[in-house]
C-alpha positions in Angstrom: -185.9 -36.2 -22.0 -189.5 -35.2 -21.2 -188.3 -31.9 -20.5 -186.5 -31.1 -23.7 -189.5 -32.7 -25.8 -191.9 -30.0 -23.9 -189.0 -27.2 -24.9 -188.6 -28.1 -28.3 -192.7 -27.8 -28.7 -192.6 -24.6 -26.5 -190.2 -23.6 -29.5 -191.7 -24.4 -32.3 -195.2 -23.1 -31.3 -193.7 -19.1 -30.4 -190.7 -19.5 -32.7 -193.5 -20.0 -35.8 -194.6 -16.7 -37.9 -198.4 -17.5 -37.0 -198.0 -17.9 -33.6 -200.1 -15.3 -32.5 -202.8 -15.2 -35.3 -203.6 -19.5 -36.5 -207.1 -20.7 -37.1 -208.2 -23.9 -34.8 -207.7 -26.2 -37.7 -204.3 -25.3 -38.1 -203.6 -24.9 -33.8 -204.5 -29.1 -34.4 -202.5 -29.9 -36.9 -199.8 -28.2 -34.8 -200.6 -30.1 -31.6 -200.9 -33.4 -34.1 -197.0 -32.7 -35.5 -196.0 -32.1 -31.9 -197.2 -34.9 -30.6 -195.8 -37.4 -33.6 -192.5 -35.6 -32.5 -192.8 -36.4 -29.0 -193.9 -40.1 -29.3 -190.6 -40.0 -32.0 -188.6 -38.7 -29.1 -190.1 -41.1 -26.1 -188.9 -44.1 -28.6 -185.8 -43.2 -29.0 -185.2 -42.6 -25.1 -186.5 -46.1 -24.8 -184.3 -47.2 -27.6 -181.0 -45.4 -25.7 -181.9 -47.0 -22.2 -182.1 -50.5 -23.6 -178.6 -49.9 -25.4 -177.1 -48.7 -22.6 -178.3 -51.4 -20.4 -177.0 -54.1 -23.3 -173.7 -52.1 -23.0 -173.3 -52.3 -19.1 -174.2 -56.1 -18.9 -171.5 -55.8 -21.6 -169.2 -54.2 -19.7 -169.7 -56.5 -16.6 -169.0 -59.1 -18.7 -166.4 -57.7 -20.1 -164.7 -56.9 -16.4 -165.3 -60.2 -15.5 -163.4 -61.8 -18.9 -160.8 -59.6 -18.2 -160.5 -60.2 -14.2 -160.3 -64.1 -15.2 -158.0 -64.0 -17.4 -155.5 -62.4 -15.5 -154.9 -65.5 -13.7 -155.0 -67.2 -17.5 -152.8 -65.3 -18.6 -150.2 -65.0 -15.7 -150.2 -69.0 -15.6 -149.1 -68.9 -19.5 -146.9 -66.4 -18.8 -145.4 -68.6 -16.4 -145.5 -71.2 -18.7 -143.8 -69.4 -21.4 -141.2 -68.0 -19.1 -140.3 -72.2 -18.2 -140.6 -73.4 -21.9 -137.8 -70.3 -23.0 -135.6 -71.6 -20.0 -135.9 -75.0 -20.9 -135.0 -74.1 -24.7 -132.4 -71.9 -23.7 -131.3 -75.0 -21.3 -131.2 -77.0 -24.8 -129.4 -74.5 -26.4 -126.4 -73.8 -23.9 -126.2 -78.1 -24.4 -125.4 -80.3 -27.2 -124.1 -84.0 -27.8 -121.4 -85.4 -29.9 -120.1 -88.9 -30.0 -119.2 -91.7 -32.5 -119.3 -95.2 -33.0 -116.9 -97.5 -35.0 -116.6 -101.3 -35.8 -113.7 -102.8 -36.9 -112.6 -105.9 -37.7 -108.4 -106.7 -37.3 -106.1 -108.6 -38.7 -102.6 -108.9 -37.3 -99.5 -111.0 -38.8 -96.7 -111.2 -37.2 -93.8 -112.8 -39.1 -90.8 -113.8 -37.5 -90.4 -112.6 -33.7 -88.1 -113.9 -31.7 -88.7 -115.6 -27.8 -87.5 -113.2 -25.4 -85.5 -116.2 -23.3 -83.4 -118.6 -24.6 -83.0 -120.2 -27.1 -84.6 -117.3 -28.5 -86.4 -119.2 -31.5 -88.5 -117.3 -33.9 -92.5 -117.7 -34.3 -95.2 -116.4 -36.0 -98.6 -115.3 -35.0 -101.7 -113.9 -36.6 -104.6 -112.7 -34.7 -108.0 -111.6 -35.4 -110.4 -109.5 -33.6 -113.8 -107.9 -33.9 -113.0 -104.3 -31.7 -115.6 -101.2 -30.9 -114.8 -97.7 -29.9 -117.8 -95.7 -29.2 -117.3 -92.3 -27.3 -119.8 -89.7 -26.2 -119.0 -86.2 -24.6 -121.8 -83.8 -23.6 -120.7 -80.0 -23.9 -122.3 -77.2 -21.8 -122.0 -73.2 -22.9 -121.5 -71.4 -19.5 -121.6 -68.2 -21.0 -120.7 -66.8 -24.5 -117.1 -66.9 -24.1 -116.7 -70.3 -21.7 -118.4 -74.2 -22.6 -117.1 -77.1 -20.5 -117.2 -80.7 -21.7 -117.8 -83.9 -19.9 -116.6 -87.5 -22.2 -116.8 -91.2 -22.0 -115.0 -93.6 -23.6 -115.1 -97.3 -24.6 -111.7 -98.9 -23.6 -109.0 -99.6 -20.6 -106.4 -97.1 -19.6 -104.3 -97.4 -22.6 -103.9 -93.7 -23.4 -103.4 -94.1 -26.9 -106.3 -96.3 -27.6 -110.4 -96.8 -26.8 -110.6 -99.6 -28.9 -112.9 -102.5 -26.9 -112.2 -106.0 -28.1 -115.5 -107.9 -28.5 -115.6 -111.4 -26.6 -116.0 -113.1 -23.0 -119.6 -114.0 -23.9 -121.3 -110.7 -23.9 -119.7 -109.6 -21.0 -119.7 -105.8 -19.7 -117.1 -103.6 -21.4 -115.1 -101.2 -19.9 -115.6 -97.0 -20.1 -113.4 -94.8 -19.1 -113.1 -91.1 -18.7 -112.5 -89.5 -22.1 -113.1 -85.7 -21.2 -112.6 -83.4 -18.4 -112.1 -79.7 -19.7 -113.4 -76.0 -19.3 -112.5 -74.0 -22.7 -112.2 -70.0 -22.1 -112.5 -67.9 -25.3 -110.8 -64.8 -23.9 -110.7 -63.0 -27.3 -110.8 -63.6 -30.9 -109.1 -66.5 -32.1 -107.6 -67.0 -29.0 -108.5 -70.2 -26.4 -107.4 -71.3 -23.4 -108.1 -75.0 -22.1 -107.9 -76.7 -18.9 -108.6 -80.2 -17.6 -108.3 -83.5 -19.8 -109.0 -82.4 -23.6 -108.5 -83.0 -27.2 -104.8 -82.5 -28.4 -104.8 -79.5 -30.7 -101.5 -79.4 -32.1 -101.5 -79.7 -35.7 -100.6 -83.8 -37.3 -99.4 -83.1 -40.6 -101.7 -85.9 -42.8 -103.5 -86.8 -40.1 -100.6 -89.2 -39.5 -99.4 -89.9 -36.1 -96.0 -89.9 -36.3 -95.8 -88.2 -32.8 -99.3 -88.2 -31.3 -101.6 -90.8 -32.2 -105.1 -89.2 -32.4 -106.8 -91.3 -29.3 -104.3 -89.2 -26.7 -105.8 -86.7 -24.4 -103.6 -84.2 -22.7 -104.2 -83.6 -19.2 -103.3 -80.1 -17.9 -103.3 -77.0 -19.6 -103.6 -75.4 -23.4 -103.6 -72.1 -25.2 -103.8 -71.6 -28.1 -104.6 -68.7 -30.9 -105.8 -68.8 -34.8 -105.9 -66.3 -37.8 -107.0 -67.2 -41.6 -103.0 -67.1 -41.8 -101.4 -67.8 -38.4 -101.9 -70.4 -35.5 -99.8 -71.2 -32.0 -100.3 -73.8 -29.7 -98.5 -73.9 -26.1 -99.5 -77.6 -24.0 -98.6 -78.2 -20.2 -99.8 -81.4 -19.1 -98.6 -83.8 -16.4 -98.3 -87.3 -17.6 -97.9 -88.3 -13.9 -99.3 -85.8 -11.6 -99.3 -87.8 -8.2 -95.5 -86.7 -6.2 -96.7 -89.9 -4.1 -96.5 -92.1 -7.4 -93.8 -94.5 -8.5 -92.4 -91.9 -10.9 -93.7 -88.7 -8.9 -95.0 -85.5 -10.7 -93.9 -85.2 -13.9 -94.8 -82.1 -16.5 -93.9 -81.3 -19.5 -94.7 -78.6 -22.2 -94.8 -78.3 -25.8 -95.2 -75.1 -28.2 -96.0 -75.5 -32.2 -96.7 -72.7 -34.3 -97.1 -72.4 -38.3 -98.2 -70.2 -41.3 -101.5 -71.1 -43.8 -101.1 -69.1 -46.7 -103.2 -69.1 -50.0 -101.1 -69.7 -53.6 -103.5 -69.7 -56.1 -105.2 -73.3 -55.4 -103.3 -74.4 -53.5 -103.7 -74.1 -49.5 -100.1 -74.2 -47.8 -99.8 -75.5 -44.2 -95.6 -74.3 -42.5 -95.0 -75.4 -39.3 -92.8 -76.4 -36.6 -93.3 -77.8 -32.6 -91.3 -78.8 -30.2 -92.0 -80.9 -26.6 -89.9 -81.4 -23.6 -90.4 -84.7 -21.7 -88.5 -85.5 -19.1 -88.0 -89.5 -19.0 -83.9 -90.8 -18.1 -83.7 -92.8 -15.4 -87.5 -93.2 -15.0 -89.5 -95.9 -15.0 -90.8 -96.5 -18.5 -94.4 -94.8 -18.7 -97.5 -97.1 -18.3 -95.4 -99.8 -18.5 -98.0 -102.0 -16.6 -100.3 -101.8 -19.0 -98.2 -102.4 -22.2 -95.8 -105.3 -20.9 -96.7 -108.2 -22.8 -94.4 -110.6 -21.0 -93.4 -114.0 -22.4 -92.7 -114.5 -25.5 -92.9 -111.6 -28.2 -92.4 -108.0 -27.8 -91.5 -106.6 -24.2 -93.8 -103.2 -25.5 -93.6 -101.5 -22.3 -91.6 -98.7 -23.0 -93.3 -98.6 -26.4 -89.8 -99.1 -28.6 -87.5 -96.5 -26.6 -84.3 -97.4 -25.4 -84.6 -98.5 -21.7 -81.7 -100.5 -19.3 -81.8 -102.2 -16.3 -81.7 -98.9 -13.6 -78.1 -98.9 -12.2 -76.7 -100.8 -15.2 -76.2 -100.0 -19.5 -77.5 -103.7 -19.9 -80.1 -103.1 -22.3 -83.8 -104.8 -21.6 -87.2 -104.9 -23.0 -89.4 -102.4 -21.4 -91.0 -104.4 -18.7 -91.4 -103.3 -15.2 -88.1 -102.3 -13.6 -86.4 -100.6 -17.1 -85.6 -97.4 -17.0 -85.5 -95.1 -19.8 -81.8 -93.5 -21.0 -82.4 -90.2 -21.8 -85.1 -87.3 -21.9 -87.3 -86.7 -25.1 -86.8 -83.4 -27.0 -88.7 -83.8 -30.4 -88.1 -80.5 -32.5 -90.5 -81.0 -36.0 -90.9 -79.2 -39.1 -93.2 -80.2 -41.9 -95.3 -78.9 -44.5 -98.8 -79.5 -46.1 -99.8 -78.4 -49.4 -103.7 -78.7 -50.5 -105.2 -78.6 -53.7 -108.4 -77.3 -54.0 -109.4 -78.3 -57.7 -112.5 -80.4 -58.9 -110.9 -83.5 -57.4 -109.2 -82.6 -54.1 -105.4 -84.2 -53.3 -102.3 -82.9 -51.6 -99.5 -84.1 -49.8 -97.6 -83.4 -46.4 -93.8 -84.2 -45.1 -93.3 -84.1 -41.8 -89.9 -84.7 -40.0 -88.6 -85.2 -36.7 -85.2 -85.1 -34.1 -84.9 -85.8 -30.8 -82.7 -83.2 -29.7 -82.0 -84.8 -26.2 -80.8 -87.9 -27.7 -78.3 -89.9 -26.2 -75.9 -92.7 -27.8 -77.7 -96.1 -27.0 -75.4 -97.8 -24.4 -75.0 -101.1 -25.3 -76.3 -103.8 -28.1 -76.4 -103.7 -31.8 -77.0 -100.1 -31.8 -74.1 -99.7 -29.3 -72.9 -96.1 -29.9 -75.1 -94.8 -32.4 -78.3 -92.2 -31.7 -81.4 -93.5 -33.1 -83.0 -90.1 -32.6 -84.7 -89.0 -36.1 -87.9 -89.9 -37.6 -89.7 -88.7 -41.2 -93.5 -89.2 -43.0 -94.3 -88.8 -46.6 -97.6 -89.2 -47.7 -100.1 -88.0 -50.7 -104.2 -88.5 -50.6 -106.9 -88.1 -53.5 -110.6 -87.0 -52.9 -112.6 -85.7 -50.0 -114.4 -87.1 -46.9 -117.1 -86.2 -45.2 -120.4 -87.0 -47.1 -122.4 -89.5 -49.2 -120.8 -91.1 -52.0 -117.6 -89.3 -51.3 -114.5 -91.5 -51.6 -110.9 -90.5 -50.6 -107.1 -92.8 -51.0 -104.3 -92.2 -48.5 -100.9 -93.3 -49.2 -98.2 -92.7 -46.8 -94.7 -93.8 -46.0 -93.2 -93.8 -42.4 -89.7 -94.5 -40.6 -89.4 -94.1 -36.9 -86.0 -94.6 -35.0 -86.3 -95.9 -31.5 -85.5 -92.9 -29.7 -87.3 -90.1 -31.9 -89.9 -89.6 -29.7 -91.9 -90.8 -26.7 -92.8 -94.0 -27.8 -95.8 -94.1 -25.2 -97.5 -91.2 -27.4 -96.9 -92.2 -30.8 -99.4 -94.3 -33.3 -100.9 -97.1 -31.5 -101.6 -99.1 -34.9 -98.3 -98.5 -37.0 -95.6 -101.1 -36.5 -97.7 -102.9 -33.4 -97.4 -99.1 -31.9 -94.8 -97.0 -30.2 -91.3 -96.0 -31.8 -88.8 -98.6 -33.8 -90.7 -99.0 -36.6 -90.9 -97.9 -40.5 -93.0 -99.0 -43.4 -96.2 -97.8 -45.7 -99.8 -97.5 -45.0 -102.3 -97.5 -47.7 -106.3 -96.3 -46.9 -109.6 -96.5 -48.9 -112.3 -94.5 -47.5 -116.0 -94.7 -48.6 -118.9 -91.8 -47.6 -122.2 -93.4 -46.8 -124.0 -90.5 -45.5 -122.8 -87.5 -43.0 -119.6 -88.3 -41.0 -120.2 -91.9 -41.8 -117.9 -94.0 -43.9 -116.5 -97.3 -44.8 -112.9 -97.4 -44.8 -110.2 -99.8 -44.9 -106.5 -99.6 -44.4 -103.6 -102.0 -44.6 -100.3 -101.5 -42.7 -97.3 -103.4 -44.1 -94.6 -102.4 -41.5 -91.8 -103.7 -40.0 -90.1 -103.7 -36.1 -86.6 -102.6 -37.2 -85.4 -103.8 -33.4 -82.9 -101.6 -33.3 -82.2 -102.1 -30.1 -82.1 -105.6 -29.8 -84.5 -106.3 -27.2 -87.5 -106.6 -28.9 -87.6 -110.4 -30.6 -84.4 -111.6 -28.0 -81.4 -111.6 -27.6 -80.1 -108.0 -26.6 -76.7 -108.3 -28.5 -78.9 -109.1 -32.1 -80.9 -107.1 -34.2 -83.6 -109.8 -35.7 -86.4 -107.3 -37.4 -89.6 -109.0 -38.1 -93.0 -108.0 -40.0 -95.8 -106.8 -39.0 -98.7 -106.3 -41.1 -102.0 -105.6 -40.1 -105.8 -105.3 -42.1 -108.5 -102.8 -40.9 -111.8 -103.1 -41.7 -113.7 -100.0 -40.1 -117.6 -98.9 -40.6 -117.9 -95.7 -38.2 -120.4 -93.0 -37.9 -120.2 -89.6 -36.0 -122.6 -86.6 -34.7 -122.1 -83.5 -34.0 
């Protein structure tokens, strides 16, 4: 700097006009302006030296921030990396469940003892039952979830109610849900383990399947805004080693949703295969009353004493007479308007029907079965309201009995009457409902209220009182 201050004087003392001809007086002012210039200069070296030493310790300091905070700011990486996982973790898994109380009336009029002298009772029952069921559901990737569900219950397949009682005591739960679900393209599923039925129940009703049963084996089955198929394999014994060794059977349903103006059309038709003659009645353990009442353990179908046409209540040791080949066809119409309603018909044969051997019904196939029913308002929110009326008739032999509506009639096949519900929103997927079955046992067959060689039908009428509530 010194240097340049001596250069720039140098210059301005030869570069002026008077260099070579300047009185003392003025030679001192020169030296005077010079040396202001210089002492200019020398501060603002000092100046630039103190700013440049304020901008290293700056720059140390800055290093060192920086050289710190790279272990700072790996660690929150790290953290952030975790906390996505986790919330990815929580996205891939959900929960849904529900939870309903209900209260039960039952009143039976008019049974019949299963011995002599065969003489006719009543009964009514009350009860206070839960169902609560949970089912955790994992997405394995974006086309694949699997599902994982507990029930409240026994091993009734066609129920999880729990009835309330034995001082508080611990209440059985059961497995509910066992299923991978593969979407291999669009609209199209394909199910495997123990899942929700998803063929179509015309009403809701369940004239075939009751809406508690869980298939267990296979299921495919593909949607369009105008089309749907369903195709069920499942094993309702799977164990060769068991009493009635492995047993499968298959089912297909398929139907057309088209649009007419405001109203919403549902065509379909199904058809299963069970293979049941000769075989011991299914889960008959679980459904034989014994004693006096009902023998319920084939759940209405015809069933003999094996080797013989002497026809018996289903209790361990009947066999049923023939297969079960139900072929439906049925029809839902919806109108969408400012008050919802519609109605649905749904009808069923058993095409495997066989004559029933012996009895009242000696000769005859009891092998058809029909549902009529209309409904007014929506469900599914707060201060919505909906009515359900419905009319039902199911021969003996229709259908699997073991499958069918567990409430209607007492359950199971044999049965026809109306059923009339009231349904009340009190927030999101919760509701008060109630519903009233008046139905009779037709005991077609004779073996329901005693003697085999007598058809004696009796009532039985039964009062629901439900508060449930769902999420999902």
């Amino acid at each position: 700097m010194k240097q340049l201050v001596a250069l720039v004087g140098f210059a301005i003392i030869i570069g002026s006009p008077a260099a070579f001809a300047v009185t003392d007086a003025e030679f001192q002012q020169l030296k005077e302006q010079f040396q202001a210039v210089s002492d200019r200069l020398a501060k603002i070296e000092a100046q630039n030296a103190e700013v440049q030493a304020e901008n290293a310790a700056i720059q140390t300091e800055l290093e060192a921030a920086q050289s710190g905070n790279d272990i700072s700011l790996e660690a929150r990486v790290n953290t952030l990396e975790t906390s996505t996982k986790k919330m990815s973790w929580a996205e891939r898994i959900k929960l849904k469940g529900d939870f309903r109380f209900r209260y039960q009336n039952d009143d039976v009029s008019g049974p019949f003892a299963t011995t002599a002298p065969f003489t006719a009772y009543d009964t009514s029952r009350n009860r206070e039952r839960i169902r609560a069921r949970v089912a955790v559901i994992g997405k394995v990737s974006d086309s694949v979830e699997m599902g994982f569900g507990l029930a409240t219950g026994g091993d009734d397949p066609v129920s999880s109610n729990q009835t309330l009682g034995g001082g508080g005591s611990s209440k059985a739960v059961q497995l509910d849900l066992a299923y991978v679900d593969w979407n291999f393209a669009e609209g199209a599923q394909f199910s495997l383990g123990k899942f929700t039925n998803q063929f179509f129940r015309p009403g809701k009703n369940g004239l075939v399947w009751d809406s508690d049963w869980r298939p267990e084996g296979f299921d495919l089955n593909y949607k369009t805004s105008a089309f749907y198929f369903n195709g069920l394999g499942t094993w309702l014994e799977g164990d060769s080693n068991s009493d009635l060794g492995t047993k499968f059977s298959w089912g297909v349903q398929g139907g057309f949703t088209p649009e007419v103006g405001i109203a919403k059309l549902n065509l379909g038709a199904s058809y299963f295969n069970i293979k049941a003659e000769g075989l011991n009645c299914y889960d008959a353990p679980s459904n034989d009353t014994g004693g006096n009442g009902a023998g319920r353990g084939c759940f209405g179908n015809t069933a003999v004493k094996s080797g013989t046409t002497t026809l018996v209540p289903g209790k361990t040791g009947a066999v049923y007479v023939m297969n079960y080949a139900p072929a439906e066809l049925y029809a839902t119409v919806d109108f969408d308007t400012g008050l919802p309603f519609g109605f649905f018909a749904d009808y069923i044969q058993n095409l495997d029907a066989k004559p029933v051997p012996s009895g009242p019904s000696q000769g005859k196939k009891l092998d058809t079965a029909y549902a009529l029913g209309v409904y007014l308002g929506k469900s599914g929110g707060f201060n919505d309201w909906v009515v359900k009326l419905s009319y039902q008739d199911k021969d003996a032999d229709a259908m699997l009995g073991l499958l069918t509506d567990s409430d209607f009639g007492g359950g199971g096949t044999d049965s026809k009457g109306w059923v009339g519900a009231v349904q009340y929103g009190l927030a999101k997927q919760s509701y008060i409902q109630m519903t009233y079955f008046d139905t009779e046992r037709k005991d077609s067959n004779g073996v329901e209220s005693g003697n085999p060689n007598t058809s004696n039908p009796f009532d039985v009428n039964t009062l629901q009182l439900d508060i449930q509530f769902k999420t999902k």
